[in-house]
C-alpha positions as CSV (number, residue, x, y, z in Angstrom):
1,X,-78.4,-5.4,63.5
2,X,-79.3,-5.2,59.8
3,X,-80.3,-1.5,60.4
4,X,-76.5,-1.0,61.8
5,X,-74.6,-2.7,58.3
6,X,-76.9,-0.4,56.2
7,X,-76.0,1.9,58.2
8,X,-72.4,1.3,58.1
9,X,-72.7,0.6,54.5
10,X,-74.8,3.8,53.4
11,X,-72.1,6.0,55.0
12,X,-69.1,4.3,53.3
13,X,-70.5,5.1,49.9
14,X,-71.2,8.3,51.3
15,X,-67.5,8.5,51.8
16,X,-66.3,7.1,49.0
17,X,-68.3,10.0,47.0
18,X,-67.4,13.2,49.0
19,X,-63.4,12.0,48.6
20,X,-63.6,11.3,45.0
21,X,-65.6,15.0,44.6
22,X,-63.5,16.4,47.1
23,X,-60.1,15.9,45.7
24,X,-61.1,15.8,41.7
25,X,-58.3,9.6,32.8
26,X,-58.7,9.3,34.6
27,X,-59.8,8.4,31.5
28,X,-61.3,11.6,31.6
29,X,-58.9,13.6,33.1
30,X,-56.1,11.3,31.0
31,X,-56.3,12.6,27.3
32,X,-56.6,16.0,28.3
33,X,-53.4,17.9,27.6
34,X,-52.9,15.2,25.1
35,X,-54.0,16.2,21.9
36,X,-52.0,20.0,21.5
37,X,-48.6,19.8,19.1
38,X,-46.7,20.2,22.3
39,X,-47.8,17.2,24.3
40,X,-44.3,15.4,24.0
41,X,-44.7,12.4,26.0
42,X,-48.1,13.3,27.5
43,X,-48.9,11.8,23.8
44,X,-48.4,8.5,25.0
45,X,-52.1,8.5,26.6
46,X,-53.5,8.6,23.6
47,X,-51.3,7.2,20.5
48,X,-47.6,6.3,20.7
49,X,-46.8,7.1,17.4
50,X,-47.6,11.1,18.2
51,X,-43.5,11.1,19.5
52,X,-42.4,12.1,16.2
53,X,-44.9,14.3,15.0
54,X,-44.5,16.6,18.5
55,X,-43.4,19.9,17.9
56,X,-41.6,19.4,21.2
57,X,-38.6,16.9,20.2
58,X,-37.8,16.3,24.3
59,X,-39.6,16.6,27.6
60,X,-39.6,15.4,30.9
61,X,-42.0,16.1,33.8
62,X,-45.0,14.6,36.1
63,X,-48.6,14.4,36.0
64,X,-51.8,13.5,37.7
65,X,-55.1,13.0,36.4
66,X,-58.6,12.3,38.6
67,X,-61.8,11.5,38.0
68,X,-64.8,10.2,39.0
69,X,-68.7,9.9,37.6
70,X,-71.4,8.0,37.9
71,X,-75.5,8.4,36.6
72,X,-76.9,7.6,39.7
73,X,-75.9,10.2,43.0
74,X,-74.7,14.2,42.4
75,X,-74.9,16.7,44.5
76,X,-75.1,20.7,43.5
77,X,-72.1,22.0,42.1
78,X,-72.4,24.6,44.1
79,X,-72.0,22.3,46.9
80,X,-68.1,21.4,45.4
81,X,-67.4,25.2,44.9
82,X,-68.1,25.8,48.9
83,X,-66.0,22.7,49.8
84,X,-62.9,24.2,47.6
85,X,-63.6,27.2,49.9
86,X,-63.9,25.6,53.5
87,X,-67.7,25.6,53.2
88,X,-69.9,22.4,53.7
89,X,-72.6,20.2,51.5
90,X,-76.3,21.3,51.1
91,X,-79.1,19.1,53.1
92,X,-81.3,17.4,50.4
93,X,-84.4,15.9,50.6
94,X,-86.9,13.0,49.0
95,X,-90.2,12.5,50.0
96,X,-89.5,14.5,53.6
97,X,-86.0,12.9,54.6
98,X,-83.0,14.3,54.6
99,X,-79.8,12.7,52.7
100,X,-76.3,13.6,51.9
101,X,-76.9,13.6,48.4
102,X,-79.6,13.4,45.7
103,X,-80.0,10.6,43.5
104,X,-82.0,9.8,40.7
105,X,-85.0,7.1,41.4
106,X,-85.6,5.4,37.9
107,X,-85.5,1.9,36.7
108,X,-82.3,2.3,34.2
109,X,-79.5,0.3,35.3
110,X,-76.7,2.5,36.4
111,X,-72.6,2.9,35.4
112,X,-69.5,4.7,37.5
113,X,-66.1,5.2,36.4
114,X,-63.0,6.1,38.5
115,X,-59.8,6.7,37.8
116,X,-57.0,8.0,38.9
117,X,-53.6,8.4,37.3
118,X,-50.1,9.8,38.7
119,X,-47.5,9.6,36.2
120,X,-44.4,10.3,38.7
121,X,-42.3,10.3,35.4
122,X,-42.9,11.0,31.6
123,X,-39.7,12.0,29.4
124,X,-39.5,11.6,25.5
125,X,-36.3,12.5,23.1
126,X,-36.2,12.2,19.2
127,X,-33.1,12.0,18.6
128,X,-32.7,12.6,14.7
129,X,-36.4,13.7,13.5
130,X,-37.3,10.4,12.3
131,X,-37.1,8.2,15.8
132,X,-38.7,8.8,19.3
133,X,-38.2,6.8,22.5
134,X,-40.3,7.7,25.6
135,X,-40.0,6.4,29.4
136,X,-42.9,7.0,32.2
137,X,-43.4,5.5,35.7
138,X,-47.3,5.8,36.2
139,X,-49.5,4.4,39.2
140,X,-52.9,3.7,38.3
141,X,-56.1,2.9,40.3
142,X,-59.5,2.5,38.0
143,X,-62.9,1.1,39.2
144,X,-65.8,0.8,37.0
145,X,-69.5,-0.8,36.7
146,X,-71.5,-1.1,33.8
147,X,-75.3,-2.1,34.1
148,X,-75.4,-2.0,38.1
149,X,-79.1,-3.2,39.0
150,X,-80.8,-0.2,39.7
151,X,-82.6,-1.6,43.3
152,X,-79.5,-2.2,44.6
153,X,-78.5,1.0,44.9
154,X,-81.8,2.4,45.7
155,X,-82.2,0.4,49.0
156,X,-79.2,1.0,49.9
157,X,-79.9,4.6,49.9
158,X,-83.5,4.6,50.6
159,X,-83.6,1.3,52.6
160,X,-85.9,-1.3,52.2
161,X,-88.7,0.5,55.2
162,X,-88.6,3.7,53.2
163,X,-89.1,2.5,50.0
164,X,-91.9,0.1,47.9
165,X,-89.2,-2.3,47.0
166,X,-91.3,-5.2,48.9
167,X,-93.3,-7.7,47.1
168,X,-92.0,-7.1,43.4
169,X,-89.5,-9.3,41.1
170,X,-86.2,-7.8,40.0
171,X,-84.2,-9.3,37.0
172,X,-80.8,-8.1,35.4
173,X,-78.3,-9.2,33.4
174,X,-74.5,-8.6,32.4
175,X,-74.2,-6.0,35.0
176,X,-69.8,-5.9,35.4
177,X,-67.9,-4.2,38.6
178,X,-64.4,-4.0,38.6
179,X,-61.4,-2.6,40.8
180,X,-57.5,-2.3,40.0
181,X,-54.6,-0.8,41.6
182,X,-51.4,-1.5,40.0
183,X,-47.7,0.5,39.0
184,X,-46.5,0.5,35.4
185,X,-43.3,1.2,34.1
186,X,-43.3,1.9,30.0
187,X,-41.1,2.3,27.0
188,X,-42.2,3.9,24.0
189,X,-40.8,4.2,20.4
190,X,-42.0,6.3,17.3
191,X,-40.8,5.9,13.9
192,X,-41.2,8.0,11.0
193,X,-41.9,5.4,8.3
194,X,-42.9,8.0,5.2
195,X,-41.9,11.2,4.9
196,X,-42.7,12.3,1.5
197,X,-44.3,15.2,-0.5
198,X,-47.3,16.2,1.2
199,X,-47.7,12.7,3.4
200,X,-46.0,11.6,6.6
201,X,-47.0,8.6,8.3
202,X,-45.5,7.8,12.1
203,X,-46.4,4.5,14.0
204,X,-45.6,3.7,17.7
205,X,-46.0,0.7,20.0
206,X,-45.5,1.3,24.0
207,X,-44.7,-2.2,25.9
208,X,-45.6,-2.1,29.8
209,X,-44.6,-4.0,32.7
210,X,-47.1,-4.2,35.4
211,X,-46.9,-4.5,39.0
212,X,-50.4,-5.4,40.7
213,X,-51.4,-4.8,44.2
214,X,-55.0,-5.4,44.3
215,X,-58.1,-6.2,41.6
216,X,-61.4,-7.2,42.2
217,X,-64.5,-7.5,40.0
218,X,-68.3,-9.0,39.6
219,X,-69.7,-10.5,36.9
220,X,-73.2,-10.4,37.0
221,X,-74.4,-12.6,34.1
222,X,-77.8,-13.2,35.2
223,X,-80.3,-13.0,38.6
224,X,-83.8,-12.7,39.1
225,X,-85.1,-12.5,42.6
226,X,-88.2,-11.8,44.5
227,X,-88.0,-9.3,47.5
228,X,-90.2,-10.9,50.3
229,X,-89.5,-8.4,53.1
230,X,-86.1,-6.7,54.4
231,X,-85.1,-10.0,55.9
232,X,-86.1,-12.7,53.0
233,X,-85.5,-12.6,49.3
234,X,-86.1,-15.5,47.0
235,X,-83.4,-16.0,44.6
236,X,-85.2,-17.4,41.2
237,X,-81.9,-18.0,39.2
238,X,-78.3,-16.3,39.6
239,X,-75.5,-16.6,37.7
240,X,-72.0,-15.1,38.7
241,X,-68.4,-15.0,39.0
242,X,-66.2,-13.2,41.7
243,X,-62.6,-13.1,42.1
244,X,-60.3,-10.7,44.1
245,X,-56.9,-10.5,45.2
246,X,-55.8,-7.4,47.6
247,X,-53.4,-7.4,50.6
248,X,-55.7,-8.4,53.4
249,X,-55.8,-11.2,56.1
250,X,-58.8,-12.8,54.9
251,X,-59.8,-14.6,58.3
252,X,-59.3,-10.9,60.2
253,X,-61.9,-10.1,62.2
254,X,-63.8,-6.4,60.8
255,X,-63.8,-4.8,64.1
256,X,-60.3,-5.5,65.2
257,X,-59.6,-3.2,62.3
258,X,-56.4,-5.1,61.2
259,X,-57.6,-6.6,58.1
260,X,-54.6,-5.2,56.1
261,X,-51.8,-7.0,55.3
262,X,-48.8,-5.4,54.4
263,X,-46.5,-8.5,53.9
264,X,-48.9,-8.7,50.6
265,X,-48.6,-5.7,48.7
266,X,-47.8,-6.9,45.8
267,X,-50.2,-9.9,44.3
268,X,-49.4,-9.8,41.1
269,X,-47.5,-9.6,37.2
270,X,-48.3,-8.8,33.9
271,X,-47.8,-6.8,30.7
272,X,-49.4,-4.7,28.4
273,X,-48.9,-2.7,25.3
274,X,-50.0,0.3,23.5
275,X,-49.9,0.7,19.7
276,X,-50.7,3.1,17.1
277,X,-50.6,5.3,13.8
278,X,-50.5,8.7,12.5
279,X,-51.5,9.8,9.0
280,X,-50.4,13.5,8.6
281,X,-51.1,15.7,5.6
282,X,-48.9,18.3,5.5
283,X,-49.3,21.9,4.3
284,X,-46.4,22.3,2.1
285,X,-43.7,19.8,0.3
286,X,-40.7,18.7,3.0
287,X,-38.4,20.5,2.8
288,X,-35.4,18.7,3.9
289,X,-32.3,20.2,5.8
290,X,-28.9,18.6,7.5
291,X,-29.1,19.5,11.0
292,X,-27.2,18.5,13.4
293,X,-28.4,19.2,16.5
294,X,-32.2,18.0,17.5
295,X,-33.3,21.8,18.3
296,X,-32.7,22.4,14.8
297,X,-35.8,20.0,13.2
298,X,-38.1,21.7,11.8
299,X,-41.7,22.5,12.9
300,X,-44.0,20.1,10.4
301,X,-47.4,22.3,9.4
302,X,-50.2,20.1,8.3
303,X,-54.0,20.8,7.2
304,X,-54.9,17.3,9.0
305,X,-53.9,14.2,10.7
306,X,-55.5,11.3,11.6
307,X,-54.8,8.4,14.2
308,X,-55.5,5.1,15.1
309,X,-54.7,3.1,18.4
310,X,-55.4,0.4,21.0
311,X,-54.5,1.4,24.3
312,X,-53.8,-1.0,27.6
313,X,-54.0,-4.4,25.4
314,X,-53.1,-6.7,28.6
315,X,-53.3,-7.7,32.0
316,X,-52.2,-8.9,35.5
317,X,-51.7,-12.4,36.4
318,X,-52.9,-12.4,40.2
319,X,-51.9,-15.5,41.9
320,X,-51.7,-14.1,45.1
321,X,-54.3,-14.2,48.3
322,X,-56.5,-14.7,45.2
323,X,-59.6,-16.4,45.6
324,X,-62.4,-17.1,42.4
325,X,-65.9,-18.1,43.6
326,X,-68.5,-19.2,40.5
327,X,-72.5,-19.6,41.8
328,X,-74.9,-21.0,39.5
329,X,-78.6,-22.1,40.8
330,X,-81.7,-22.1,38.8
331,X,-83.7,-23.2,41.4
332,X,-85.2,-21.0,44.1
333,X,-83.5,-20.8,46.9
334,X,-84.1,-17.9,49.9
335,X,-81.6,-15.6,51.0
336,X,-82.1,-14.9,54.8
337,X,-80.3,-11.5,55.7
338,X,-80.5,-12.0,59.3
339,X,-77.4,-14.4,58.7
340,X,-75.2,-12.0,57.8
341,X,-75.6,-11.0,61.8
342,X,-72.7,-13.6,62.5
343,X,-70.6,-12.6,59.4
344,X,-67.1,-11.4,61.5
345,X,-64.3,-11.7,58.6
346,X,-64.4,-12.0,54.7
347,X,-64.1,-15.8,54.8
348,X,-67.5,-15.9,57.3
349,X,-69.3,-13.9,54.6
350,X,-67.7,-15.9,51.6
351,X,-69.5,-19.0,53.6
352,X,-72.7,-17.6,54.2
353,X,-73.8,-16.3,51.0
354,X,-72.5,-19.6,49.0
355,X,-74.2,-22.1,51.7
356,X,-77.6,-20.0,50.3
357,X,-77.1,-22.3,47.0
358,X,-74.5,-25.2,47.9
359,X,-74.2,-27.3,50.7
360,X,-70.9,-27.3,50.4
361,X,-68.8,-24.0,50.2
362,X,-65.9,-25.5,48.5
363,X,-68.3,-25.8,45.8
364,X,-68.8,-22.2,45.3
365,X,-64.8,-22.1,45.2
366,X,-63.2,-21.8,41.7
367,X,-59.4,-21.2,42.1
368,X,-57.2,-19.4,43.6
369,X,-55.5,-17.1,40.5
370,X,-57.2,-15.0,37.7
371,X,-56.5,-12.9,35.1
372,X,-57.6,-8.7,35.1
373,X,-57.6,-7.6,32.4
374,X,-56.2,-3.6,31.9
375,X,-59.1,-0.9,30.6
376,X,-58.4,-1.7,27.0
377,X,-59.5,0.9,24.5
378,X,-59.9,1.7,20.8
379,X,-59.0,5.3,20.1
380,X,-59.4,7.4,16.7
381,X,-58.5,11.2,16.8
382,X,-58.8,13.9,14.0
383,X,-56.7,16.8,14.2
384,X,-57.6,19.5,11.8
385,X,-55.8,23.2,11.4
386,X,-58.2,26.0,10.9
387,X,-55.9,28.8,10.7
388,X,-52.5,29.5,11.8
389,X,-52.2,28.6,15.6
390,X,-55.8,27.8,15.5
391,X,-57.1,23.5,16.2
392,X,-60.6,21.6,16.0
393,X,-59.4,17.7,17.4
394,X,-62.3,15.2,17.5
395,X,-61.6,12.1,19.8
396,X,-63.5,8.8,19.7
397,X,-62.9,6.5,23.1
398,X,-64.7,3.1,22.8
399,X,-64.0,0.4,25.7
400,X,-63.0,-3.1,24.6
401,X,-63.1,-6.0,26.7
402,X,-60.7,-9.2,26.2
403,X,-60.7,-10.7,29.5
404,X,-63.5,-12.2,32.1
405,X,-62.5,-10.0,34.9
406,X,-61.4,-6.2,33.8
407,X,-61.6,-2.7,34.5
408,X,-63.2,-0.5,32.0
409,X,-62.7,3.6,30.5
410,X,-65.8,5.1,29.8
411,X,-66.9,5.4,26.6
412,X,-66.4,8.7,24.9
413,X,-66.8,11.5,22.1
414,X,-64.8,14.5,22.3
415,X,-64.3,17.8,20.5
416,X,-61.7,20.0,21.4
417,X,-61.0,23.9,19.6
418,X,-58.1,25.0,20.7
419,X,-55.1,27.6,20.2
420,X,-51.8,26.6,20.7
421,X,-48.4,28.2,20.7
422,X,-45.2,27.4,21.7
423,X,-45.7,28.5,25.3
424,X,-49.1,28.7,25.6
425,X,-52.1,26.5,24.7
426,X,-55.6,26.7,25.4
427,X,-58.5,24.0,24.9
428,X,-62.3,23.4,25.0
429,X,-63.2,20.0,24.9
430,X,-66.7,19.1,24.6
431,X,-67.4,15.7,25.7
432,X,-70.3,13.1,25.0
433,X,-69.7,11.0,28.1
434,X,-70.7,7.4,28.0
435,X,-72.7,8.6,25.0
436,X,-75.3,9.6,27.9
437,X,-74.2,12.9,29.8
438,X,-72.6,16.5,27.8
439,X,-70.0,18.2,29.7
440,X,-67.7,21.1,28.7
441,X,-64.5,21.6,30.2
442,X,-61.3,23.9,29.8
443,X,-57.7,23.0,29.4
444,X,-55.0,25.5,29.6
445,X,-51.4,25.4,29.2
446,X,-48.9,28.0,29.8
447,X,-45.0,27.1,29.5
448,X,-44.6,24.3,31.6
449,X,-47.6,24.3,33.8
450,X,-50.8,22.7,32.3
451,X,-54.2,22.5,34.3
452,X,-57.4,21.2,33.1
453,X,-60.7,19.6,33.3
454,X,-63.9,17.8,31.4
455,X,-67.1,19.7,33.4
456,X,-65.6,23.5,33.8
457,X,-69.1,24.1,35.3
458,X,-68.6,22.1,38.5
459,X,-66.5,24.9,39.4
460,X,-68.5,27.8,38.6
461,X,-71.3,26.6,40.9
462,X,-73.9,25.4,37.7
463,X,-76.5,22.8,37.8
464,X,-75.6,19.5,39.4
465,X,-72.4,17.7,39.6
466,X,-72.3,13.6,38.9
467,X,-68.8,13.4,39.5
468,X,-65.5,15.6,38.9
469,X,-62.4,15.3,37.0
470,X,-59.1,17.5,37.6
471,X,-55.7,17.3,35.3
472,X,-52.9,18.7,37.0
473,X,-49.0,18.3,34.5
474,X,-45.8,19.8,35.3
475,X,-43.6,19.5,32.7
476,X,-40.6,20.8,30.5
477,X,-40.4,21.0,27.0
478,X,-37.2,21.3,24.6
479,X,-38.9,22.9,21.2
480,X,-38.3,22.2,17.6
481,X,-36.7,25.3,16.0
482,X,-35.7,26.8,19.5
483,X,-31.5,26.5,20.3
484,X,-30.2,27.9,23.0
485,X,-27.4,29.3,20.9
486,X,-28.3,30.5,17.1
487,X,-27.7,28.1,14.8
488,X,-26.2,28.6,11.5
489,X,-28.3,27.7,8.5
490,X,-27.0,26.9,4.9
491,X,-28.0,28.4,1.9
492,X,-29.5,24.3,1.3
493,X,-32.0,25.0,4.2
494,X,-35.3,25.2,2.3
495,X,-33.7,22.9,-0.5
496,X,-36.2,20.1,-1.5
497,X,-34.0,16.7,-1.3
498,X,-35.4,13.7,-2.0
């Protein structure tokens, strides 16, 4: 029976790994196309306040980001070219059997991150040079583990009769999983609040509503165990928190296959916000000019500009078909895996692993609403002009976390050359991923159609893939300085008002 869940479970993550490759922020795959002059509303991603100094003064469009990594399974990236072109996965092999993947055997606890991020609207206008408003509709789904006990994952590849797992102590600590689903509608505003001589200075704020359909997340704070056999393990001390909320019948029974609920969709509320600032130092004096029509503003050159921002402050109340288990024991207690034979529904296997440590489960049970808290991040991005339509932009991603339970970006360092022009752009971003792993992508823009990605070399068929990441925008620009009909200019044009 046992053999037939880690069976059942092996191929699930199996699954779960082929899709994400397969079909690829987010983070990663967010702040491309993000950091050009012309990102307009695509901005928003990475600093509100970047509305007013867009060289684009209205857009509207769609986008959709994907992305998915992890230190632990990869496969050749040769293996993702040949499924792009109806081909099939390479057999690998460890120690004389055969997996679907390879997967690094060390001792170093192990991360994943994915996202993905369809922005089914995004539209900004600045309306008089000096003010911005932007609108998007954007569905979001991130799941993310830091610190992830490196056995687990092992004998759940290997299994516990393949490996030397057996007769050895394991201890971790602050290992976090989390996964979110959830819609957001937001509205943006820029302001111009300096203008003067060679500095500009633009801040911007973005408030959220959220609508969430389904979170769950681990917090691992502390466990030490001793593996017996494959059937026994003696837990020395463990100290969690779990709480989920997702549209299922609780009480369903797994084979039935009728777990899903859809009268509970939606589980829960909340909010979230966006703020940030833009230091610009421009390459000549303003030069000030009445328009009076948008097209007419002026292009604004600069040597630099820096920004500052903290991106998804907030969270989602979920007080629905929630459910928050706390277990606590520092005394040993044995976990018998042969129990889980009888487990039939969630609730079953809710009872059997908290009757391990309590002898009542109510006593593992800790409410029945929690907060999940959105992948909050602190962002600071450098913008330099090297010559003429030529770029250098240097990114810094950190995570923060404010709540218990949350979903996390991936921390990041990323420098991007690029050219850019009014209907073409083109990027290469070098990233420093979870200050662990390089990868070098491409991002390319030509009028309204952007593509891009983070790890350029999963498509060309080089060295070995950990994960993939597509950016896919459509998306219409009105330009500064570009009328439909020629526009009269004064002889006060280039005058210098103040």
């Amino acid at each position: 029976m046992m053999k037939r869940h880690r069976h059942i479970f092996r191929n699930a993550g199996i699954l779960v790994l082929m899709l994400f490759s397969f079909f690829t922020n987010n983070i990663s795959a967010q702040f491309l196309g993000s950091s050009t002059n012309y990102s307009g509303s695509s901005g928003l991603a990475v600093n509100p306040s970047l509305m007013t100094t867009s060289f684009v003064y209205s857009d509207f469009g769609l986008n959709v980001g994907i992305s998915a990594y992890n230190n632990f399974a990869f496969v050749k990236a040769s293996d993702l070219y040949n499924i792009l072109t109806g081909g099939g996965f390479s057999d690998y092999y460890k120690n004389g059997k055969r997996y679907d993947f390879d997967f690094v055997m060390n001792t170093k606890p192990k991360y994943f991150y994915e996202t993905l991020d369809l922005k089914v609207l995004s539209t900004m206008y600045n309306f008089n040079g000096k003010n911005a408003f932007g609108l998007f509709v954007n569905n979001r789904v991130y799941a993310s583990g830091t610190r992830i006990p490196w056995e687990i994952l092992e004998i759940g590849v290997v299994s516990m009769e393949d490996g030397d797992y057996s007769g050895k102590n394991y201890h971790s600590e602050n290992s976090k999983a989390g996964v979110m689903a959830w819609s957001e509608v937001g509205i943006a505003y820029s302001l111009t609040v300096k203008d003067r001589y060679y500095d500009k200075i633009d801040v911007g704020v973005t408030a959220k509503g959220l609508l969430g359909y389904a979170a769950a997340a681990v917090n691992l704070k502390e466990v030490d165990k001793y593996i017996i056999n494959s059937d026994s393990t003696i837990i020395h001390k463990v100290d969690m928190t779990a709480a989920m909320s997702a549209p299922i019948d609780y009480s369903a029974d797994f084979a039935d296959g009728e777990v899903f609920d859809k009268n509970k969709i939606v589980n829960g509320w909340g909010a979230g916000v966006d703020i940030g600032v833009t230091y610009t130092h421009k390459r000549e004096e303003k030069m000030a000019s009445v328009v009076k029509r948008p097209c007419t503003f002026p292009k604004i050159p600069y040597v630099w500009r820096l920004g500052v921002s903290l991106l998804d402050f907030g969270a989602i109340r979920y007080n629905k078909n929630a459910r928050v288990y706390k277990i606590y024991s520092d005394t040993d207690k044995i976990f018998d895996v042969d129990k889980l034979k009888d487990v039939k529904d969630f609730d079953s296997m809710m009872d059997t692993i908290t009757m391990t440590f309590y002898d009542n489960t109510d006593d593992a049970f800790a409410g029945d609403g929690f907060l999940m808290g959105l992948p909050t991040a602190l962002s600071v991005q450098f913008d330099y002009n090297i010559y003429n339509n030529f770029y250098v932009n240097a990114s810094w991603i950190q995570p923060v976390r404010f709540f218990e339970y949350s979903v996390s970006r991936p921390p990041q360092l990323v420098v991007e050359p690029r050219f850019e022009s009014t209907y073409f752009d083109f990027t290469l971003p070098v990233t420093l991923y979870n200050y662990h792993r390089f990868l070098v992508g491409a991002e390319m823009r030509l009028a309204f159609l952007t593509v891009g990605t983070q790890n350029i070399f999963n498509f060309l068929k080089y060295g070995d893939s950990y994960g993939l990441d597509v950016y896919v925008a459509l998306k219409f620009n009105l330009y500064k300085g570009k009328c439909p009909n020629r526009v009269r200019r004064d002889e006060c044009w280039n005058a210098n008002f103040r």
